[in-house]
PALUM-777124 format. One line per 5 residues: number of its first residue (from 1); their letters; for each residue x, y, z of N, C-alpha, C. Coordinates in steps of 0.05 Angstrom, whole numbers. Atoms other than C-alpha are relative to their C-alpha. Layout:
% residues N
NUM = A = X/Y/Z/X/Y/Z/X/Y/Z ~ ...
//
This chain:
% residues 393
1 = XXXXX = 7/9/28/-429/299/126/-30/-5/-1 ~ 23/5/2/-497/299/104/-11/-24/-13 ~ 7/17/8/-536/244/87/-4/-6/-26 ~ 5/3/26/-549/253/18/27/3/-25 ~ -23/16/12/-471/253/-7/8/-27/12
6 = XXXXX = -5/30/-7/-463/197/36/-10/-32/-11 ~ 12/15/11/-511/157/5/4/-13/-27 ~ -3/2/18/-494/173/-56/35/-13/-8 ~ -29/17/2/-421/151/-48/-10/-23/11 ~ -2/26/8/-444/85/-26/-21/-10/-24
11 = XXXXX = 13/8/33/-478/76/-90/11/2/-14 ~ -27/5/16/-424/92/-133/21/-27/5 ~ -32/20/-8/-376/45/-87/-17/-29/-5 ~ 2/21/6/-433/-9/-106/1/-8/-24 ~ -6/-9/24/-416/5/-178/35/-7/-1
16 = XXXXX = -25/5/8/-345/17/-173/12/-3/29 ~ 0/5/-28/-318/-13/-107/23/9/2 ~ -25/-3/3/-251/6/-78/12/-14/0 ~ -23/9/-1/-190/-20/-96/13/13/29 ~ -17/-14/-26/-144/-8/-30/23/-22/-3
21 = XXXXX = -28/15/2/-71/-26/-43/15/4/19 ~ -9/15/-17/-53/-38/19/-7/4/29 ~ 14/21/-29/-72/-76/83/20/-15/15 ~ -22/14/-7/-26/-102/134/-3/-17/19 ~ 16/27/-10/-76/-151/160/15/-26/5
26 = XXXXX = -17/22/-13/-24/-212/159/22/2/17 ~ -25/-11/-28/25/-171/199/-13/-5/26 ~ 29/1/-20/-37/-163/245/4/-24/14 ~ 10/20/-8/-53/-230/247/28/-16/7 ~ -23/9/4/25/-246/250/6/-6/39
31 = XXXXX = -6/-8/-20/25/-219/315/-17/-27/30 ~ 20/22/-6/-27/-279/338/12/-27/-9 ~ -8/23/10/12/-336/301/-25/-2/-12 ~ 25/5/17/-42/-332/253/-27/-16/7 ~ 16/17/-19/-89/-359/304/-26/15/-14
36 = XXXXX = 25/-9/15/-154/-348/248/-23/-8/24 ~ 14/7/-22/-202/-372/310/3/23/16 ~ -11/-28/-8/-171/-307/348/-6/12/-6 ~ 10/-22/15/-186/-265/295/-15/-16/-17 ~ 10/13/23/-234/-294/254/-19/27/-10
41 = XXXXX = 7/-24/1/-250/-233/222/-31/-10/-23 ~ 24/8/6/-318/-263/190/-20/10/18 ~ 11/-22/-24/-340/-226/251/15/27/2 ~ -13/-32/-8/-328/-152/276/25/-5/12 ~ -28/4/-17/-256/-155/304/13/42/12
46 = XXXXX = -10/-32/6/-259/-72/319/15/4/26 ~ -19/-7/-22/-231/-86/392/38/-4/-7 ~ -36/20/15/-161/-123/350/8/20/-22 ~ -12/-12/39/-161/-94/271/-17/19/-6 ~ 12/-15/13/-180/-47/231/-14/-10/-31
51 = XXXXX = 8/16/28/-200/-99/178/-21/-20/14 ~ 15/25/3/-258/-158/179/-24/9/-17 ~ 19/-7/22/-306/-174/120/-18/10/10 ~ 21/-22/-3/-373/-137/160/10/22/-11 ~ -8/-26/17/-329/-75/145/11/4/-23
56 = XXXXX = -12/1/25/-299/-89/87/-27/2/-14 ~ 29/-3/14/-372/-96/58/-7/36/2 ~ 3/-27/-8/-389/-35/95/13/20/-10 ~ -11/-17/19/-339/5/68/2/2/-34 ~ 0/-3/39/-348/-10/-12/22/-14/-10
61 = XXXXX = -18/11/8/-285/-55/-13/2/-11/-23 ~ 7/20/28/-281/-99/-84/21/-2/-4 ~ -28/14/9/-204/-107/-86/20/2/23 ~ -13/-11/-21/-156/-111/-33/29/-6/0 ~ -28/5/4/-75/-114/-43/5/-14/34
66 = XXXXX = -1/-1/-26/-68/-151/23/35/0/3 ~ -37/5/-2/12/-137/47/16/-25/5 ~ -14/32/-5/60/-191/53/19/11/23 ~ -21/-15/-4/104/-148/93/9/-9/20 ~ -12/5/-35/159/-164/151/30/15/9
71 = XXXXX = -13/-25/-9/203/-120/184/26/-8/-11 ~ -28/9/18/274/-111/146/19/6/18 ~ -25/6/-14/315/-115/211/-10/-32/4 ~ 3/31/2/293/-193/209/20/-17/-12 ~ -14/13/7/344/-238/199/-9/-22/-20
76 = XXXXX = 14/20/11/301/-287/160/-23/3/-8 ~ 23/-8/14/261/-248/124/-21/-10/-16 ~ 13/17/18/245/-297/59/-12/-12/9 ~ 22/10/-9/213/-343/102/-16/16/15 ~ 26/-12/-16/177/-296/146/-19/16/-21
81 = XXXXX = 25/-7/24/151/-267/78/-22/-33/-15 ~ 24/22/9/126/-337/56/-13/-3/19 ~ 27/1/-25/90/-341/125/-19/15/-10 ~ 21/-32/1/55/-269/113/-7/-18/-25 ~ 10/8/25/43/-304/38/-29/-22/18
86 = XXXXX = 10/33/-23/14/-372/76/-24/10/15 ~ 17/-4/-17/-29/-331/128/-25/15/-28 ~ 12/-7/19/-58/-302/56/-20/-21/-10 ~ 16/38/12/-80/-369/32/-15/-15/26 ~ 24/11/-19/-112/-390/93/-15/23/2
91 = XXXXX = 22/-11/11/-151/-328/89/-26/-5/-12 ~ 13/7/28/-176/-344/16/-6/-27/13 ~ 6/29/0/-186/-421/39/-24/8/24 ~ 17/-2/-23/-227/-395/103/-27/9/-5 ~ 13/-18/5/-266/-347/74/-18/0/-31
96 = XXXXX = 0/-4/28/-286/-366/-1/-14/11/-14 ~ 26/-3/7/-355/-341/-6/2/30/5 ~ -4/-31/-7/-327/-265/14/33/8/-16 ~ -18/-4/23/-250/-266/-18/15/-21/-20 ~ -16/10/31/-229/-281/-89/32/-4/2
101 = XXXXX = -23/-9/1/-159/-295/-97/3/15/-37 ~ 0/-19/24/-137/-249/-153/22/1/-21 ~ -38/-5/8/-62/-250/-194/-2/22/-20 ~ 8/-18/35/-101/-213/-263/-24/27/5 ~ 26/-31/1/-143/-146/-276/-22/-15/-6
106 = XXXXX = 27/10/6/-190/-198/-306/-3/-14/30 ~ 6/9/-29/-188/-231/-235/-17/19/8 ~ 11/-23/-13/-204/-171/-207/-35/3/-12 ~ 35/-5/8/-271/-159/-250/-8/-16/6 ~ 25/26/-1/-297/-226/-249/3/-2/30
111 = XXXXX = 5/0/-23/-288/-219/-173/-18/22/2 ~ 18/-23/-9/-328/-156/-171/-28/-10/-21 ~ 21/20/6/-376/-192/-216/-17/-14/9 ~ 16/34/-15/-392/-258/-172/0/16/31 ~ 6/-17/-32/-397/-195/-106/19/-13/16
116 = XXXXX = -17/7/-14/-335/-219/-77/24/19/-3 ~ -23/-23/10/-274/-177/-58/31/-17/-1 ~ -27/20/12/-212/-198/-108/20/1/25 ~ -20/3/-18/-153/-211/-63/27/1/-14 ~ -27/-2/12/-86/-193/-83/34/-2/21
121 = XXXXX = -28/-5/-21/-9/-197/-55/10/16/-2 ~ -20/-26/6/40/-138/-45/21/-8/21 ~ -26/5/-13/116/-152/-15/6/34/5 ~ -19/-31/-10/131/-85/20/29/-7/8 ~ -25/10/-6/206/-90/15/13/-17/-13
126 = XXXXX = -29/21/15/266/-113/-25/14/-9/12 ~ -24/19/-18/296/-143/31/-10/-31/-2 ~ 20/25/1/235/-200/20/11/-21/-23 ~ -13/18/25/281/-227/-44/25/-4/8 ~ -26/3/-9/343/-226/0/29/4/-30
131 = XXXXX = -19/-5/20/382/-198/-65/-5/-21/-22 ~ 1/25/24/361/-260/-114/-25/2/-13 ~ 30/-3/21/318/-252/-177/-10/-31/0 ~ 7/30/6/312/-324/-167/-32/0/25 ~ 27/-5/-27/268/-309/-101/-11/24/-6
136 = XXXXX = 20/-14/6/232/-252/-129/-21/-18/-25 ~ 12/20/22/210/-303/-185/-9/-9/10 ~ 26/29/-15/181/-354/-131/-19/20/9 ~ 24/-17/-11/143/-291/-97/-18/7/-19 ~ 23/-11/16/112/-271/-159/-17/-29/-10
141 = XXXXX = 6/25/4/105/-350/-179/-31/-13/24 ~ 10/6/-20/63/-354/-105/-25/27/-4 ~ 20/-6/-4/19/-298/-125/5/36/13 ~ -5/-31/-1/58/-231/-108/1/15/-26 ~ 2/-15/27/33/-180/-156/22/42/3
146 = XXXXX = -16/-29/-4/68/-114/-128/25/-12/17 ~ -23/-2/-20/139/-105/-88/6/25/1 ~ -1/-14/-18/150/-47/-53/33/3/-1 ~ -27/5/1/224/-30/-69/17/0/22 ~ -5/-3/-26/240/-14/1/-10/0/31
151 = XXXXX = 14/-3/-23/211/-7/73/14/26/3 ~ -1/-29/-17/234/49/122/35/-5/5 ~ -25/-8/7/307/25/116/16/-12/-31 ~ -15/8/27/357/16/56/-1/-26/3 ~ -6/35/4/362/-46/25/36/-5/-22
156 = XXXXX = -27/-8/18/433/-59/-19/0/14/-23 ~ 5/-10/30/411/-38/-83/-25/22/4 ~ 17/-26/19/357/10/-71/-5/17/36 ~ 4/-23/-31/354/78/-11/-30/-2/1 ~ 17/-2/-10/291/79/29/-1/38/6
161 = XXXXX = 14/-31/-7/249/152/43/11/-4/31 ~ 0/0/-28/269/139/118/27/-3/6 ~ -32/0/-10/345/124/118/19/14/-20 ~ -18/-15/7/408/156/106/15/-12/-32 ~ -3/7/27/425/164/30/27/-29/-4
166 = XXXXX = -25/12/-7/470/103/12/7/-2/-36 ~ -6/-2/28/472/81/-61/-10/21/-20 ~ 11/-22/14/433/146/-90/-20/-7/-24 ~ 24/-5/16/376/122/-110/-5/-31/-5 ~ -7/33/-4/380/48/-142/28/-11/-13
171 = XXXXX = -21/10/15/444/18/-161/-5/-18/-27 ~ -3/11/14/460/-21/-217/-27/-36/0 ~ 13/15/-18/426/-84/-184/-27/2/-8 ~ 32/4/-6/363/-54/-165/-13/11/-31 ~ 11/-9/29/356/-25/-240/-7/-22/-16
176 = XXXXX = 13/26/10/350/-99/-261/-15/-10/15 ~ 21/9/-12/304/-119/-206/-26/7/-9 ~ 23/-13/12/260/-66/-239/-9/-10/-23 ~ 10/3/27/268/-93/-307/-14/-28/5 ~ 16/26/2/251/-163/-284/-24/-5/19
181 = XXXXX = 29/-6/-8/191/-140/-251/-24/5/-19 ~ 11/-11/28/171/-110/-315/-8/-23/-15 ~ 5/13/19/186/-174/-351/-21/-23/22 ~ 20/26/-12/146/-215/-296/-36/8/-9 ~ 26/-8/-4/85/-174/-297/-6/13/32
186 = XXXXX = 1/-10/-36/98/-154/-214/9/42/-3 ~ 0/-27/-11/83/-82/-202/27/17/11 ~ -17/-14/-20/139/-31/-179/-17/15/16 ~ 9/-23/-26/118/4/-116/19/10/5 ~ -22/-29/-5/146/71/-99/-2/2/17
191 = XXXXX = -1/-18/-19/123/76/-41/20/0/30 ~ -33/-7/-29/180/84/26/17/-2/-17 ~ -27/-14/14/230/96/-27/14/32/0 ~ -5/-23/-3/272/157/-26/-7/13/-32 ~ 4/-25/19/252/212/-81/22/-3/-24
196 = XXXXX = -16/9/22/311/191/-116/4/-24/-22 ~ 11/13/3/296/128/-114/-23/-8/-19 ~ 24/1/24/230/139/-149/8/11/-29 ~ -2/-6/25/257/182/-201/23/-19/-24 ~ -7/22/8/310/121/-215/-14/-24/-7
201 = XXXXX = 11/24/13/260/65/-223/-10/17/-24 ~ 2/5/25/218/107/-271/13/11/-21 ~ -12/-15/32/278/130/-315/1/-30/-8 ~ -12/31/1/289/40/-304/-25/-16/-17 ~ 20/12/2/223/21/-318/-18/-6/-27
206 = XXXXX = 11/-5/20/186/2/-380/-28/-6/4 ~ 31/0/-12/117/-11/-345/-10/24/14 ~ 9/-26/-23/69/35/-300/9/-7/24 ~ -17/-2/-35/95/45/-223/-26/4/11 ~ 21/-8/-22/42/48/-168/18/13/31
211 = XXXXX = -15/-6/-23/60/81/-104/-30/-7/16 ~ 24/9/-6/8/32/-61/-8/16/21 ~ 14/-12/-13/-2/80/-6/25/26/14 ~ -5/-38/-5/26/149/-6/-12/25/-3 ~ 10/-38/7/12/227/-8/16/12/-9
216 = XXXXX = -9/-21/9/26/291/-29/21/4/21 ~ -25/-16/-18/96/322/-3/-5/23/-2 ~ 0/-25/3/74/388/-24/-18/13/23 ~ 26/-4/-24/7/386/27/17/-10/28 ~ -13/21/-37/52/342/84/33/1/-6
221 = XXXXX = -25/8/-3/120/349/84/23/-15/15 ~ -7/25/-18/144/285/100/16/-20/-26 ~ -17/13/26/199/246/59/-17/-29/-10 ~ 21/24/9/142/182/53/-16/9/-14 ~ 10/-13/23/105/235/12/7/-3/-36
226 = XXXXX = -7/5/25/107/242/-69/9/28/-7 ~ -1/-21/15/145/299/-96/-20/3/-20 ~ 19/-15/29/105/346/-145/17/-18/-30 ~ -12/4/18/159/329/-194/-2/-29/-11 ~ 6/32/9/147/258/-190/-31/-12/-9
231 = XXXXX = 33/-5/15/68/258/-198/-1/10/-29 ~ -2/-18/30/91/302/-262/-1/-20/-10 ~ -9/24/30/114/240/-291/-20/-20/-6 ~ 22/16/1/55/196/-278/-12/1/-25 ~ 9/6/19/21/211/-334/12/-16/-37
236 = XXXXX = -18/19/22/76/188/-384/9/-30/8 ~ -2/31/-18/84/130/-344/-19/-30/-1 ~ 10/19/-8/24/112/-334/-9/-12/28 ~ 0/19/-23/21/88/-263/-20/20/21 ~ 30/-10/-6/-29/104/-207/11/4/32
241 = XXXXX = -7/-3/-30/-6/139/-135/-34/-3/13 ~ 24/7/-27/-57/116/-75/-2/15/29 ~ 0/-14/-31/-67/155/-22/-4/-10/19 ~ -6/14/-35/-53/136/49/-17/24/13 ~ 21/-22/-19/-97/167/108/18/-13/25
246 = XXXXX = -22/-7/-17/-35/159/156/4/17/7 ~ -2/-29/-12/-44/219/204/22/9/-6 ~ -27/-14/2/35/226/205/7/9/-26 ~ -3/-14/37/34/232/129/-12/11/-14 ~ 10/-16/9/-14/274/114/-9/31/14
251 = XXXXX = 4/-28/-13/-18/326/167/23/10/15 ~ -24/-17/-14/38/369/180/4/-1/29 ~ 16/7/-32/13/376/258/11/-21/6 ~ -8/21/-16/31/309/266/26/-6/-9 ~ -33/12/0/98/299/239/13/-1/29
256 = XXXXX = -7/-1/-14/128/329/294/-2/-18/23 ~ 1/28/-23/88/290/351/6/-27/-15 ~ -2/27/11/97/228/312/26/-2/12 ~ -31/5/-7/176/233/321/-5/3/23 ~ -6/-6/-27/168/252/390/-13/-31/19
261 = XXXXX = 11/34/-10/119/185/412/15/-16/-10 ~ -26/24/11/170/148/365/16/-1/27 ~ -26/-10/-24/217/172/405/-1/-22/38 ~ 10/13/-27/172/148/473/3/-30/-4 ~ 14/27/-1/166/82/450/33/-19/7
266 = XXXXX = -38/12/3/244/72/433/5/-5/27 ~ -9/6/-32/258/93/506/-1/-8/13 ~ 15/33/-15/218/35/529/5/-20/-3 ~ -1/25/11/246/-10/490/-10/-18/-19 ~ 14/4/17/195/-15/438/15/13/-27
271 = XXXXX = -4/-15/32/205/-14/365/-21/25/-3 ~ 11/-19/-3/174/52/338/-36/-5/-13 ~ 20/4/11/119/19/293/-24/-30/9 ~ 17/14/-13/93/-33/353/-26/9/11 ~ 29/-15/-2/16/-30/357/-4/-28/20
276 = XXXXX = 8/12/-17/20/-85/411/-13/10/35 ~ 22/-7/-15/-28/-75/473/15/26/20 ~ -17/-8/-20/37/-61/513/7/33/-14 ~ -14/-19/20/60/-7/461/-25/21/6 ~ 22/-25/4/-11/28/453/4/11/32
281 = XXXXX = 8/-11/-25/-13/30/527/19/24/-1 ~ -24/-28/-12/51/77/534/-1/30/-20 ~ 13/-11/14/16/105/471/-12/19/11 ~ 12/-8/2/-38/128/494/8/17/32 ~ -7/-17/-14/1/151/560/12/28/-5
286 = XXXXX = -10/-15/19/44/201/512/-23/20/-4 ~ 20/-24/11/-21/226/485/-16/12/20 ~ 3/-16/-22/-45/244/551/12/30/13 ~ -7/-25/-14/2/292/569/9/11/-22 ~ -4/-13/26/16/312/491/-30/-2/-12
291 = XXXXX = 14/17/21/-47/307/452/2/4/-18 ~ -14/14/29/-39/276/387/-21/27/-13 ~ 6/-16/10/-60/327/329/-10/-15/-22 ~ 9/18/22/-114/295/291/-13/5/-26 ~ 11/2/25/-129/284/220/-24/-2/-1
296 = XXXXX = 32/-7/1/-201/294/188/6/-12/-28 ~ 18/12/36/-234/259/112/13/26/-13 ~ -13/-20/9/-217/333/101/31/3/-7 ~ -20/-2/-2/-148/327/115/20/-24/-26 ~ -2/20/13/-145/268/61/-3/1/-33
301 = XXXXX = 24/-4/19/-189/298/10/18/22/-12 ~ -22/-18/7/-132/357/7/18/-5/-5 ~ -23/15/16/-81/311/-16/-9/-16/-23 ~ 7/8/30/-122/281/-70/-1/31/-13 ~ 2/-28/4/-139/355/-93/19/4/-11
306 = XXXXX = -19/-12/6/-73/369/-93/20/-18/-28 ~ -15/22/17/-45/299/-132/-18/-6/-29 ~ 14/-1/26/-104/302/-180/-4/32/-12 ~ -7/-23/16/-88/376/-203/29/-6/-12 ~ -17/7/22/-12/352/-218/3/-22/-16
311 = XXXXX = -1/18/9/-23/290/-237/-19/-10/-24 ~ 22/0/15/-88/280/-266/-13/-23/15 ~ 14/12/-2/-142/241/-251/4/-34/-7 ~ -16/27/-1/-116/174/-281/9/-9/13 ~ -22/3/-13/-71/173/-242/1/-11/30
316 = XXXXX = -3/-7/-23/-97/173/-175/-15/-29/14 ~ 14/24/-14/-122/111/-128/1/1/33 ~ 0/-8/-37/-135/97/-44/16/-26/-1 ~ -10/20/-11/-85/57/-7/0/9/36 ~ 3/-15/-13/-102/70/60/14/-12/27
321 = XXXXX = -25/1/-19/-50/33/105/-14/-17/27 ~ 21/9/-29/-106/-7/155/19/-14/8 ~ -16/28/-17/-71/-50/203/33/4/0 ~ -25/-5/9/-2/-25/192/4/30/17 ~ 0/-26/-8/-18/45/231/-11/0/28
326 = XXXXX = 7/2/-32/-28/56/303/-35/23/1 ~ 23/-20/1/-73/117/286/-14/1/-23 ~ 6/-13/31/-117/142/230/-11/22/5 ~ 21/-25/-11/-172/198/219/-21/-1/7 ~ 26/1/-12/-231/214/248/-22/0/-32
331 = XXXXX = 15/6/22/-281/191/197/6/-26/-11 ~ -19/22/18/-228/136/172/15/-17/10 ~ -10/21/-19/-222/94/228/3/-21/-14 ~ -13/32/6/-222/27/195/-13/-2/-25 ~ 9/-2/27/-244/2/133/-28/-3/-9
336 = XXXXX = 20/-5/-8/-310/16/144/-11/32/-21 ~ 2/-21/3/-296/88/132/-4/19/-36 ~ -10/-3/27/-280/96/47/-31/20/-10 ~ 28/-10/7/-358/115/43/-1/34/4 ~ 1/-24/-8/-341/179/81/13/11/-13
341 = XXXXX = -21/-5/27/-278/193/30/-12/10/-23 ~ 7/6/31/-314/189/-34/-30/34/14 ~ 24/-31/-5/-376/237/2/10/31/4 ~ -11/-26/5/-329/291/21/13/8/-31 ~ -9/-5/32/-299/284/-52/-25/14/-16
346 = XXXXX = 15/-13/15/-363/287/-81/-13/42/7 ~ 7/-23/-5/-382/353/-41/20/20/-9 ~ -17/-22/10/-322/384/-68/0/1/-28 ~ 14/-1/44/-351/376/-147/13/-19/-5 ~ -6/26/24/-319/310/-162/-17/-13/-11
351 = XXXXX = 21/9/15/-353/276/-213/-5/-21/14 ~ -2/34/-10/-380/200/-211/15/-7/-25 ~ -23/9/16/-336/187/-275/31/-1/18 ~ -24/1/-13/-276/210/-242/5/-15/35 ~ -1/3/-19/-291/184/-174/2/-38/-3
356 = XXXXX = 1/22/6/-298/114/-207/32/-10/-12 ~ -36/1/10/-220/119/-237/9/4/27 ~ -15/-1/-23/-199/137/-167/-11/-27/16 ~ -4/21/-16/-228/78/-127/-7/-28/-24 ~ -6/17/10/-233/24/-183/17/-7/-25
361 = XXXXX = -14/0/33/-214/33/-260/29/8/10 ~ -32/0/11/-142/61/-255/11/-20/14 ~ -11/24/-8/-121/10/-209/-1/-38/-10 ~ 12/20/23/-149/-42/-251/12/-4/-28 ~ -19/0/29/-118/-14/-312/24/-5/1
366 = XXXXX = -31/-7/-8/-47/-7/-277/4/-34/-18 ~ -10/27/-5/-43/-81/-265/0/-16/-31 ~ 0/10/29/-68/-98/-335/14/8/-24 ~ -16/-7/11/-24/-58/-367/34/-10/5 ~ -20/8/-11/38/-86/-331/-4/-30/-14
371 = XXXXX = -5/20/15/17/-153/-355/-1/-10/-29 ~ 3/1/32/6/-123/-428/40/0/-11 ~ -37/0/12/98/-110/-424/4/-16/19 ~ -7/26/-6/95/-171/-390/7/-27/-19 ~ 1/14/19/74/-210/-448/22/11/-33
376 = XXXXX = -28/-10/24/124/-171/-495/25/-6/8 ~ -28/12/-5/177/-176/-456/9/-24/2 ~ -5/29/-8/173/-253/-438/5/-16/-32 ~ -4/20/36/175/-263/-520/28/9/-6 ~ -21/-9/14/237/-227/-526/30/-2/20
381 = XXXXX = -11/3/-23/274/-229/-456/-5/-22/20 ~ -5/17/-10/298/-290/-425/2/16/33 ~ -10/-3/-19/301/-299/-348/22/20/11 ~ -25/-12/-15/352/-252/-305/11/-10/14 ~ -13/10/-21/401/-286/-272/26/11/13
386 = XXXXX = -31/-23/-13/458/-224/-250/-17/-6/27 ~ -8/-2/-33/476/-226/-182/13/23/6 ~ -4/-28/-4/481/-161/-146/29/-1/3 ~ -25/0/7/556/-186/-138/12/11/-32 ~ -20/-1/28/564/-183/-214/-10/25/-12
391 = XXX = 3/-24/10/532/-110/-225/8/20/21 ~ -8/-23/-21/544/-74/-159/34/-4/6 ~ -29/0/-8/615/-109/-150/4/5/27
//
C-alpha cells in the first residue's frame, strides 16, 4: 500500500471514525477474571488482545459495539452475560478520558465530538434472555443496544447458521422477541443466524436489522455469510450489514482448514473457538504441518465490492470480530489495522462520501432509526409479556 492512500484514509477516519460492531474484548478479559491490572489495555496489550486504546486511536476507532457475549452451552448464561455487561462498566469507569458510554446515535456524535470513542453493548445470543422478554428488558434497561438472535447453536425459538435446522427459522416466540426489540429500541442482529432465520426476522420486523459482523456468501461460501437474496432486502429495510475480516469467513481457502484445526482442537479436548495459550499452542502445531491459507485487506475489500453492488452503499458497515478470532488478515491484525481497509477501498475508486457511510454515518443512522419505531411503538404498544410456553406450546 502506498503511502499516499494510506494517509489519506487516516484523514477521512479523523473525519468519520469507524464504527466496529463488534469486539469480544470482555470475553478476552473474561478469560483473566477481569483482572483490568492484567490487561490494562491503556497500554499496548499486542502480546494478550487484539484491542487497547493506543490501537484503537491508531486505527480511526470513534464507536465501538463492545460484545457482551458467553458461550450458549453455559448453564448460567444470564448471569455470565451481566458479568460480560459489568466488565463493560469497569471499562468506561477506568478509562473515561478515552471511552464514552453510548445507548443513543446522539451519544455516539457527541462522543466523536469531545474525541472520545462512544462505547456501546451487543448480546451475541438469545440464549442471554434465557427465553424471558422480562430479561431481555433488564439487558436493554443495563445498556444493551443490539442482540444477536443466536450464536453458533440453536436457541428455542430461533436456528443458528451453524446448527442443524430445528424450528425453521424463528418460531412463534422468537417473532415476538423481534417485535419487542423493535418496541425497545434494541437492534436485531442477523448475524450466526441461519438464512432462514434472517429472512424470518425481516418479514417480523418493523425496524432496520444490522448483521454486526458478517460477509458475503456469494465471495465465501460459508453458512455465517449473507445470502445475495438477503442483502436484496436491505435497502427496504433499511439496516446496515458489517463486514467481518474472519479468515474462515471470508476466504474460501480457509473454510476447509478451519474445520480441520476445529477438528484438532476437539481431539484434545478443547472447545473449537479456545484462543487460550494452551489452545494456540496445538494451534499453531496444526499449522505447522498444514499451513493455514491466509487472508489479505484484499481479501476483505472483495466482499465489500461484492455487498455494496447488491446492496448499496447505505447499507454497508465494518464489524471486524477482534478478540473473538484466533486468526485474522495480514494487514488486519488488530485494531490498529482499519487504516489499511479504507486505503485499499480508496484505491479501488471509492469515494470519501461513500467511504464515510461505510465506517460512520449508516451505522449511526441504523441505531437512530430503531429508536425513531421505538418511540412509536412505546405510544401505542404496551410491554410483552407471552411466554414461549404460550406461543410455541
Amino acid at each position: 500500500m502506498t503511502s499516499a492512500p494510506l494517509e489519506a484514509a487516516r484523514e477521512l477516519l479523523r473525519e468519520f471514525p469507524v464504527v466496529d460492531g463488534h469486539n469480544d474484548l470482555p470475553w478476552a478479559l473474561r478469560k483473566v477474571r477481569y483482572d483490568l491490572d492484567a490487561r490494562d489495555i491503556a497500554v499496548h496489550q499486542n502480546a494478550h488482545l487484539h484491542t487497547d486504546i493506543p490501537r484503537l486511536r491508531e486505527g480511526g476507532v470513534g464507536a465501538q459495539y463492545w460484545s457482551v457475549y458467553v458461550r450458549s452451552d453455559l448453564p448460567d448464561a444470564v448471569p455470565a452475560t451481566l458479568e460480560q455487561i459489568d466488565c463493560v462498566r469497569q471499562l468506561l469507569a477506568r478509562y473515561p478520558a478515552d471511552l464514552a458510554p453510548a445507548l443513543t446515535a446522539a451519544d455516539m456524535e457527541a462522543a466523536r465530538a469531545d474525541g472520545r470513542i462512544a462505547s456501546l453493548m451487543g448480546a451475541e445470543g438469545g440464549h442471554s434472555i434465557a427465553c424471558s422478554l422480562g430479561t431481555l428488558r433488564g439487558l436493554y434497561g443495563l445498556g444493551v443496544r443490539y442482540m444477536t438472535l443466536t450464536h453458533n447453536d440453536n436457541n428455542p425459538w430461533a436456528d443458528s447458521a451453524t446448527d442443524e435446522p430445528n424450528v425453521g427459522g424463528l418460531s412463534a416466540f422468537g417473532r415476538e422477541v423481534v417485535r419487542e426489540m423493535n418496541r425497545l429500541g434494541m437492534l436485531v442482529d442477523l448475524s450466526h443466524v441461519a438464512a432462514t432465520t434472517m429472512r424470518d426476522a425481516l418479514d417480523a420486523t418493523s425496524a432496520p436489522v444490522i448483521f454486526s459482523h458478517s460477509s458475503s456468501r456469494a465471495v465465501c461460501d460459508h453458512p455465517r455469510n449473507i445470502p445475495d437474496d438477503v442483502l436484496e432486502r436491505l435497502p427496504g429495510n433499511g439496516g446496515v450489514a458489517m463486514v467481518t475480516f474472519v479468515p474462515k469467513f471470508v476466504l474460501q481457502a480457509a473454510v476447509d482448514w478451519t474445520a480441520a484445526a476445529d477438528e484438532n482442537l476437539r481431539s484434545h479436548g478443547f472447545h473449537h473457538l479456545d484462543t487460550s495459550p494452551e489452545a494456540m499452542k496445538l494451534h499453531r502445531a496444526f499449522e505447522e504441518r498444514s499451513p493455514r491459507p491466509v487472508a489479505t485487506v484484499s481479501t476483505v475489500a472483495d466482499h465489500l465490492d461484492h455487498m455494496r453492488e447488491v446492496a448499496g452503499i447505505d447499507h454497508l458497515g465494518i464489524g471486524g470480530d477482534y478478540d473473538g478470532t484466533a486468526f485474522t488478515p495480514d494487514g488486519l491484525n488488530d485494531v490498529s489495522g482499519y487504516p489499511n481497509l479504507i486505503a485499499e477501498l480508496l484505491d479501488r475508486g471509492w469515494s470519501k462520501p461513500d467511504l464515510a457511510k461505510l465506517t460512520w454515518q449508516n451505522s449511526v443512522r441504523v441505531l437512530g432509526a430503531a429508536e425513531d419505531v421505538s418511540r412509536e411503538l412505546r405510544a401505542t404498544r404496551p410491554a410483552s409479556n407471552a411466554t414461549i410456553e404460550s406461543l410455541d406450546g
